[in-house]
BATI-763627 format. One record per residue (C-alpha): residue number from 1; residue in three letters; x, y, z. Coordinates in steps of 0.25 Angstrom, whole numbers, plus 5000, padded with zeros to 4 digits. Each point is the difference from the previous one (the first is absolute). Layout:
BATI-763627
<pt num="NUM" residuo="Ala" x="X" y="Y" z="Z"/>
...
***
This chain:
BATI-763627
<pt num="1" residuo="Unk" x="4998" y="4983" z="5019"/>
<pt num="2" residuo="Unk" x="5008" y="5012" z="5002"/>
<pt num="3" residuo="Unk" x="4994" y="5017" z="5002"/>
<pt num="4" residuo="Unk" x="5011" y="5011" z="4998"/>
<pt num="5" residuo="Unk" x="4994" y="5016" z="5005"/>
<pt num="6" residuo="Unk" x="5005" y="5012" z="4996"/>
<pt num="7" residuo="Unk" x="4995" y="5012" z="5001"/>
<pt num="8" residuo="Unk" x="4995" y="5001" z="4988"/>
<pt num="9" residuo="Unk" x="4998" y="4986" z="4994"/>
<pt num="10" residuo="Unk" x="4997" y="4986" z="5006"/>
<pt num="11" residuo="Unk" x="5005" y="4989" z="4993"/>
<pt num="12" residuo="Unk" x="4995" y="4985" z="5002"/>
<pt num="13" residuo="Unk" x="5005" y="4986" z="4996"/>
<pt num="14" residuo="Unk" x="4988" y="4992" z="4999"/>
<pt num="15" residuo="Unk" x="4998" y="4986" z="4993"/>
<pt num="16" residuo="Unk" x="4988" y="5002" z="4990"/>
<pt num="17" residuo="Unk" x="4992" y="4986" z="4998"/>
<pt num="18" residuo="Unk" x="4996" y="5003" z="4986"/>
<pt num="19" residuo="Unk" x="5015" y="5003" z="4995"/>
<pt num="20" residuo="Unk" x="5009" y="5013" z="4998"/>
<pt num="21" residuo="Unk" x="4992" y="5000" z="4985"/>
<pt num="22" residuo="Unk" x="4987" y="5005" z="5006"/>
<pt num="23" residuo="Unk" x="4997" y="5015" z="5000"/>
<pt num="24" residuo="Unk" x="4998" y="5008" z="5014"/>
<pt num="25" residuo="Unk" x="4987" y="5006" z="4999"/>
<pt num="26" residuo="Unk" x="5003" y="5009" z="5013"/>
<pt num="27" residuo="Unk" x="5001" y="5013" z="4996"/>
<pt num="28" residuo="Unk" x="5013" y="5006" z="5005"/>
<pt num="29" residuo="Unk" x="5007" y="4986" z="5000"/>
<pt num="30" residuo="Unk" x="5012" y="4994" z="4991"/>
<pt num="31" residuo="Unk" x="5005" y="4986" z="4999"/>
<pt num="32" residuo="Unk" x="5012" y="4997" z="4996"/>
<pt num="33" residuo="Unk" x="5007" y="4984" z="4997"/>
<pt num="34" residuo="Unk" x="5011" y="4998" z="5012"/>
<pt num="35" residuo="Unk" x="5013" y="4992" z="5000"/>
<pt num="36" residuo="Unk" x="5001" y="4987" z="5007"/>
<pt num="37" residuo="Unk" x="5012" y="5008" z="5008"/>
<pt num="38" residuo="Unk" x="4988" y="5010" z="5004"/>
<pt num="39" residuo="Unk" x="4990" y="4989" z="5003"/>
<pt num="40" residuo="Unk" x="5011" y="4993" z="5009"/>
<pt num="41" residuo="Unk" x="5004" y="5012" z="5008"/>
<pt num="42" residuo="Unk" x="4986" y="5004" z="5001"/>
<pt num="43" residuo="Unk" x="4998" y="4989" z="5005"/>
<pt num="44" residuo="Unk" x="5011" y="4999" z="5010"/>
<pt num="45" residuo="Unk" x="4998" y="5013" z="5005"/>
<pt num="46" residuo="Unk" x="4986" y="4997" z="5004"/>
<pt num="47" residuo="Unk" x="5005" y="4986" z="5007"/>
<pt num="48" residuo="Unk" x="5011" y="5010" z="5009"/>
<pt num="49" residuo="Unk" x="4989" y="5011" z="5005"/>
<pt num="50" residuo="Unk" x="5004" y="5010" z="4990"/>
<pt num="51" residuo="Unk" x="4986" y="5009" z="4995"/>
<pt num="52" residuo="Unk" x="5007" y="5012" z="4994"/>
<pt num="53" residuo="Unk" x="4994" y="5008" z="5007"/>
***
């Protein structure tokens, strides 16, 4: 839904099918449970162009 760079870290919102309860299995990679407030401005943001980039 939404991608922030740095230059040292990305970070993505993604909507995960099996729910924010199942593990990553990529190494590198966390997942962390969002906010509805986050979910909405993600979301919002990707309607209005913005990538973060």
């Amino acid at each position: 839904m939404h991608e922030i760079h740095t230059a040292r870290q990305s970070t993505f919102t993604v909507r995960a099918l099996l729910g924010a309860a199942t593990p990553l299995e990529a190494p590198g990679w966390t997942g962390h449970p969002v906010t509805l407030e986050d979910i909405v401005l993600a979301y919002l943001k990707t309607s209005l162009g913005e990538t973060g980039r």
